[in-house]
VMD Tcl script that builds the backbone (N, CA, C; Angstrom):
set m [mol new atoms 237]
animate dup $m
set s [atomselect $m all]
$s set {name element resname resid chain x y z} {
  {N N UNK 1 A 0.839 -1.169 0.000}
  {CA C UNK 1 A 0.000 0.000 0.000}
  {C C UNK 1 A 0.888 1.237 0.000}
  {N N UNK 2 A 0.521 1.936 -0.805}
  {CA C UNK 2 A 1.104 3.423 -0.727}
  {C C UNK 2 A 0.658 4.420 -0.814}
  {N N UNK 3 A 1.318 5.351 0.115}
  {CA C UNK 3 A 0.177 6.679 0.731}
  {C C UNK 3 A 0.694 7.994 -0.308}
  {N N UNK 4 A -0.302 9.147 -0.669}
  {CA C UNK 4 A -0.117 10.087 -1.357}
  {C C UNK 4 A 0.079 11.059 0.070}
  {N N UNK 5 A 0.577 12.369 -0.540}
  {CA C UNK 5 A 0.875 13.451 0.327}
  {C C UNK 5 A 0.215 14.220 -0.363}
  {N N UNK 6 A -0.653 15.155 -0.483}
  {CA C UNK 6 A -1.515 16.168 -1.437}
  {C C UNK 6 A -1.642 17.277 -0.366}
  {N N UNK 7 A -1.573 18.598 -1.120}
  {CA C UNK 7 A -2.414 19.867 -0.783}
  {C C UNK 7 A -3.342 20.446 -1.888}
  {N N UNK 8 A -4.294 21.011 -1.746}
  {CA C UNK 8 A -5.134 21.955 -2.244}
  {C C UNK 8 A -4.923 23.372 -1.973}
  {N N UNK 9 A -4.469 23.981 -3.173}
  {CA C UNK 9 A -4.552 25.310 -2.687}
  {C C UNK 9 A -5.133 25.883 -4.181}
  {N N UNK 10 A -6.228 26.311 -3.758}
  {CA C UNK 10 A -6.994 27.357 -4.393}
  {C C UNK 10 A -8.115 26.252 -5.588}
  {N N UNK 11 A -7.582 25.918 -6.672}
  {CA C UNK 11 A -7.720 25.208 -7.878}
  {C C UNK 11 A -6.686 24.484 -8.406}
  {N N UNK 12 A -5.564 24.329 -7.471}
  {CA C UNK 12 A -4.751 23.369 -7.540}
  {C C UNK 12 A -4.134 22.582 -6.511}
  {N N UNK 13 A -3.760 20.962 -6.976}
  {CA C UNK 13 A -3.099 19.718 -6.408}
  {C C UNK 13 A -2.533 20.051 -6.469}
  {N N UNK 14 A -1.514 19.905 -5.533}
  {CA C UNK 14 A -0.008 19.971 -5.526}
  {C C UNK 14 A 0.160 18.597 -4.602}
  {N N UNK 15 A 1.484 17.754 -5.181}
  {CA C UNK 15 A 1.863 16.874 -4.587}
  {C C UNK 15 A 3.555 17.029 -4.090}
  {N N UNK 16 A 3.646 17.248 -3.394}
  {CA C UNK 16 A 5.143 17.635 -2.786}
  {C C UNK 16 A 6.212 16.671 -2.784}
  {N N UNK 17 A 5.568 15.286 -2.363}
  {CA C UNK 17 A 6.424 14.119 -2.306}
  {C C UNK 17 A 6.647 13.416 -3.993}
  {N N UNK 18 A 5.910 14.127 -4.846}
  {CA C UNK 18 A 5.762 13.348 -6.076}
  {C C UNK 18 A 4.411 12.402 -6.149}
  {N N UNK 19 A 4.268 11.545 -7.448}
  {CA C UNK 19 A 3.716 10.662 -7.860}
  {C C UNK 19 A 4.680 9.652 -8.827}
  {N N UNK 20 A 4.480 8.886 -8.323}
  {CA C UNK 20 A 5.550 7.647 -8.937}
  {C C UNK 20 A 5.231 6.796 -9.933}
  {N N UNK 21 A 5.281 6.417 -11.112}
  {CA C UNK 21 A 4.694 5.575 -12.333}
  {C C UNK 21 A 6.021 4.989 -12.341}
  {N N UNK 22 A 5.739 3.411 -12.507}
  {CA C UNK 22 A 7.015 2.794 -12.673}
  {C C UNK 22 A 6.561 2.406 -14.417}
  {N N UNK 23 A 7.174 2.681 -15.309}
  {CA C UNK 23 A 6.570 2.854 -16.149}
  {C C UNK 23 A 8.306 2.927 -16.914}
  {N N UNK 24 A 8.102 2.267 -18.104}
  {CA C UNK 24 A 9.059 2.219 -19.231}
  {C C UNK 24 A 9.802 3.673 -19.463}
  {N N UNK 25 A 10.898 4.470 -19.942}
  {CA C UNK 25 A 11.150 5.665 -20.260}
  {C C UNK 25 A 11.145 5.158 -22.407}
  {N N UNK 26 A 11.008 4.032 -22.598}
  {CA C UNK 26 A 11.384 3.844 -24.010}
  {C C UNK 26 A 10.300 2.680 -24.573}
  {N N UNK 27 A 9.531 2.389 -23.850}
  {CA C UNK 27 A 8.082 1.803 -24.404}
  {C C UNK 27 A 6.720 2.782 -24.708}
  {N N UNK 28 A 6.777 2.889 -25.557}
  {CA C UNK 28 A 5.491 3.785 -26.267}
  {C C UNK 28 A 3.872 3.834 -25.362}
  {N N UNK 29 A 3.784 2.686 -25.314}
  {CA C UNK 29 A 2.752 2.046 -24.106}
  {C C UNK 29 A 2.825 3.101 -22.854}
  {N N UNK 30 A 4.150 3.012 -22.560}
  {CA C UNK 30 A 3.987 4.038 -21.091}
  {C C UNK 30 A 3.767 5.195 -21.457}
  {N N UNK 31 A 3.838 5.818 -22.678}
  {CA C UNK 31 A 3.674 7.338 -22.946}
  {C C UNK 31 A 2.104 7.338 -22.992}
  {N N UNK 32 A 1.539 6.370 -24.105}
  {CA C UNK 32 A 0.316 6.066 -24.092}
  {C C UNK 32 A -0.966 6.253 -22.552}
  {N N UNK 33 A -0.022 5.616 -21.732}
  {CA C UNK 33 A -0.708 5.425 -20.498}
  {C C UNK 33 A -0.752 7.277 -19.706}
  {N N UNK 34 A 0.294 7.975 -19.706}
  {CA C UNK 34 A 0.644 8.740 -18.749}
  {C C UNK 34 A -0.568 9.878 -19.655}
  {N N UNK 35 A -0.598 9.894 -21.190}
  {CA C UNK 35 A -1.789 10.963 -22.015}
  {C C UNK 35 A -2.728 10.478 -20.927}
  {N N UNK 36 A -3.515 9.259 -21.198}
  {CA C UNK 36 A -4.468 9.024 -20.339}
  {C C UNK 36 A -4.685 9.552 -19.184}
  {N N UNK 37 A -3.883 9.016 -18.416}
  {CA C UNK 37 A -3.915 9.233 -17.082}
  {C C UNK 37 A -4.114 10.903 -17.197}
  {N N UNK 38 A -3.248 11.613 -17.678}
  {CA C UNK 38 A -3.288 13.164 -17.289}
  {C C UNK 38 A -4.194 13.809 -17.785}
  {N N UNK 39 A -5.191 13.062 -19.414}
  {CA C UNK 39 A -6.351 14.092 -19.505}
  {C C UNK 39 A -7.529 13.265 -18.757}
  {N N UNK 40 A -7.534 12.042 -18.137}
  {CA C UNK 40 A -8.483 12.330 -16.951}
  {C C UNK 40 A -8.372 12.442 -15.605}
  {N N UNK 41 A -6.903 13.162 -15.195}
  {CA C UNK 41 A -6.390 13.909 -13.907}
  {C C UNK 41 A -7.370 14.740 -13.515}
  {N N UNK 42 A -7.631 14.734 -12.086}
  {CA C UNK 42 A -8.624 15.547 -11.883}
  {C C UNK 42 A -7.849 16.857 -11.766}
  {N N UNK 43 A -6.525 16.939 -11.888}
  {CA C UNK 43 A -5.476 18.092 -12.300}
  {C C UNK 43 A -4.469 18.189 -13.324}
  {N N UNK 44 A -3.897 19.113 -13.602}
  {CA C UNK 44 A -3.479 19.331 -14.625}
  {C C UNK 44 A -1.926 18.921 -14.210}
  {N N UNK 45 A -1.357 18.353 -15.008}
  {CA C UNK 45 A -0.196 18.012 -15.250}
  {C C UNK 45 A 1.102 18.660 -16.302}
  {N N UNK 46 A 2.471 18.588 -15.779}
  {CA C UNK 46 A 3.102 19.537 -16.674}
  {C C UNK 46 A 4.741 18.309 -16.766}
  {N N UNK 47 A 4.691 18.293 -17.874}
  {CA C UNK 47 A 5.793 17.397 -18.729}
  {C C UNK 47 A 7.077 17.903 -18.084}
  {N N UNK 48 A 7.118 19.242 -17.539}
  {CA C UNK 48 A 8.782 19.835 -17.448}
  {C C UNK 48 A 8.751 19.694 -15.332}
  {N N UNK 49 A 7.728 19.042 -15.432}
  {CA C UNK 49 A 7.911 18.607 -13.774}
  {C C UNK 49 A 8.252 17.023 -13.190}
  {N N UNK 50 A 8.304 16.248 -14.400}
  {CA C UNK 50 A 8.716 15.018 -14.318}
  {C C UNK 50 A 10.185 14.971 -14.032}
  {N N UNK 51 A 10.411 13.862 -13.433}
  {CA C UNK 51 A 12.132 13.387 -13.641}
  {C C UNK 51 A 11.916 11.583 -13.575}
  {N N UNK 52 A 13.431 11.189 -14.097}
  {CA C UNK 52 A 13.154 9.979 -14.073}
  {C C UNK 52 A 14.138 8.996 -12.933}
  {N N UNK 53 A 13.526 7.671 -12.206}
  {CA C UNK 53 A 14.472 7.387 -11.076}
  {C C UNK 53 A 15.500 6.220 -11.727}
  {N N UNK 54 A 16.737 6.505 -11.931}
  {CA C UNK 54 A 17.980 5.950 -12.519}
  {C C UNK 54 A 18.293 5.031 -11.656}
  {N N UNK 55 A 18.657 3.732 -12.026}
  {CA C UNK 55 A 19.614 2.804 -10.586}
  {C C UNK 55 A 20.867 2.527 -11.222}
  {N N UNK 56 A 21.949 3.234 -10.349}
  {CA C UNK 56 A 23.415 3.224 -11.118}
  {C C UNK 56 A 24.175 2.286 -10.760}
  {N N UNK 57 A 25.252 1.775 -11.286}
  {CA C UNK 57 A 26.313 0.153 -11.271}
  {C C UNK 57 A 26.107 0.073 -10.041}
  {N N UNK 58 A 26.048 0.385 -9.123}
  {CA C UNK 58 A 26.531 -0.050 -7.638}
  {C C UNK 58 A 25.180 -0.063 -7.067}
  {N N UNK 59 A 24.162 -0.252 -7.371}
  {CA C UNK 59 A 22.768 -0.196 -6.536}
  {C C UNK 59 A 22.294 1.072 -6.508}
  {N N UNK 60 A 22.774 2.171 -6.590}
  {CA C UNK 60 A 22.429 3.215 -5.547}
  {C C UNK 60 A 21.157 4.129 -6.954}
  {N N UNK 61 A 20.185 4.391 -6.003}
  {CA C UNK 61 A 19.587 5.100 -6.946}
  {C C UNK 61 A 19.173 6.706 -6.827}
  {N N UNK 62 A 18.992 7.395 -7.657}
  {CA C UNK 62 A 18.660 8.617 -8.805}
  {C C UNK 62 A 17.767 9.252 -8.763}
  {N N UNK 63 A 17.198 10.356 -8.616}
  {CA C UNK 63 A 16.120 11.090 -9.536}
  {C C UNK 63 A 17.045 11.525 -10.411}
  {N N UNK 64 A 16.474 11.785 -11.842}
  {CA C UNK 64 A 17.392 12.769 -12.484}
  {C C UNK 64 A 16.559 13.676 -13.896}
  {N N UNK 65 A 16.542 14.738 -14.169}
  {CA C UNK 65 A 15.424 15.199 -15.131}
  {C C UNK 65 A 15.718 14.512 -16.300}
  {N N UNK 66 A 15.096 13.943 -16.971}
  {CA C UNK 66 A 15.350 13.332 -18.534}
  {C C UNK 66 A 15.795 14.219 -19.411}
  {N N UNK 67 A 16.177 13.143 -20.053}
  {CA C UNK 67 A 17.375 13.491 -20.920}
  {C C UNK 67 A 16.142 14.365 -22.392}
  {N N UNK 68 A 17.393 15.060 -23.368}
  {CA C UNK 68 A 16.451 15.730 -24.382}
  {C C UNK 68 A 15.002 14.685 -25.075}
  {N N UNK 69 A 15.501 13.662 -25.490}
  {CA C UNK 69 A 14.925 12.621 -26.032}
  {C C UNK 69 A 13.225 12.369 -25.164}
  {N N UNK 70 A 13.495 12.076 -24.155}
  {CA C UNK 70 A 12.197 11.443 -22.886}
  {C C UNK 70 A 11.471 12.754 -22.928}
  {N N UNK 71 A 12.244 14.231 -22.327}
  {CA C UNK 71 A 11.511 15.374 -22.658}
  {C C UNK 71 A 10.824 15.510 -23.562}
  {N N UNK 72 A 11.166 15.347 -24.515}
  {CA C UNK 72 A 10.517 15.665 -25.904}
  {C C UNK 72 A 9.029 14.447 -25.928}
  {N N UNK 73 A 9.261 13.543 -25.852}
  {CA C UNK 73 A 8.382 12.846 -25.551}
  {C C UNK 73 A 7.025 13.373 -24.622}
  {N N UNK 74 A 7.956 13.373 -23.447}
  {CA C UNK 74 A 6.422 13.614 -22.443}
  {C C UNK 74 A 6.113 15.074 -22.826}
  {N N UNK 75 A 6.199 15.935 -23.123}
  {CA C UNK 75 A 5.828 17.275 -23.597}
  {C C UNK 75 A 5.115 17.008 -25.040}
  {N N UNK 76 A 4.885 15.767 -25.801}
  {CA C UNK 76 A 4.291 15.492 -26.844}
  {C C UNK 76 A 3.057 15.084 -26.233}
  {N N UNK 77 A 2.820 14.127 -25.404}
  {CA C UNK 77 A 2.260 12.757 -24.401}
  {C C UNK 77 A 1.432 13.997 -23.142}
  {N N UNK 78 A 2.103 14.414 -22.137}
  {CA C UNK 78 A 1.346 14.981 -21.591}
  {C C UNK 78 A 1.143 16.570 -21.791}
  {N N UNK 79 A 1.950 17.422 -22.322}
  {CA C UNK 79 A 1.741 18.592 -22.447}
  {C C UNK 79 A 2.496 19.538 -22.009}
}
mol reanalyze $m
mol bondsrecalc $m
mol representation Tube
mol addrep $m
């Protein structure tokens, strides 16, 4: 089970801790899914607020903003 952290302020969600999609960065399917998901968000979503979580040689893992390629993508995909 996993818990969300949300505020409301005014006419907007804000999620502070994030929202997590474990989701492909190079399967079409996951782009597919995230359009969905965000035009029936009961909020609006923004492509240049994503990052993606990296796990590097040694275990240790990442946030890190995507690269030009993934950008370009989710700014096609969600907006």
């Amino acid at each position: 089970m996993r818990q969300f952290l949300f505020m409301v302020m005014g006419d907007r969600a804000m999620f502070p801790m994030g929202i997590v999609f474990p989701l492909s960065p190079t399967e079409l399917a996951s782009f597919d899914f995230l359009r969905r998901f965000s035009t029936d968000a009961p909020f609006e979503m923004s492509a240049k607020h994503f990052q993606i979580g990296v796990i590097g040689k040694s275990g240790s893992f990442a946030w890190r903003k995507p690269d030009a390629e993934i950008a370009e993508r989710l700014e096609e995909f969600v907006g």
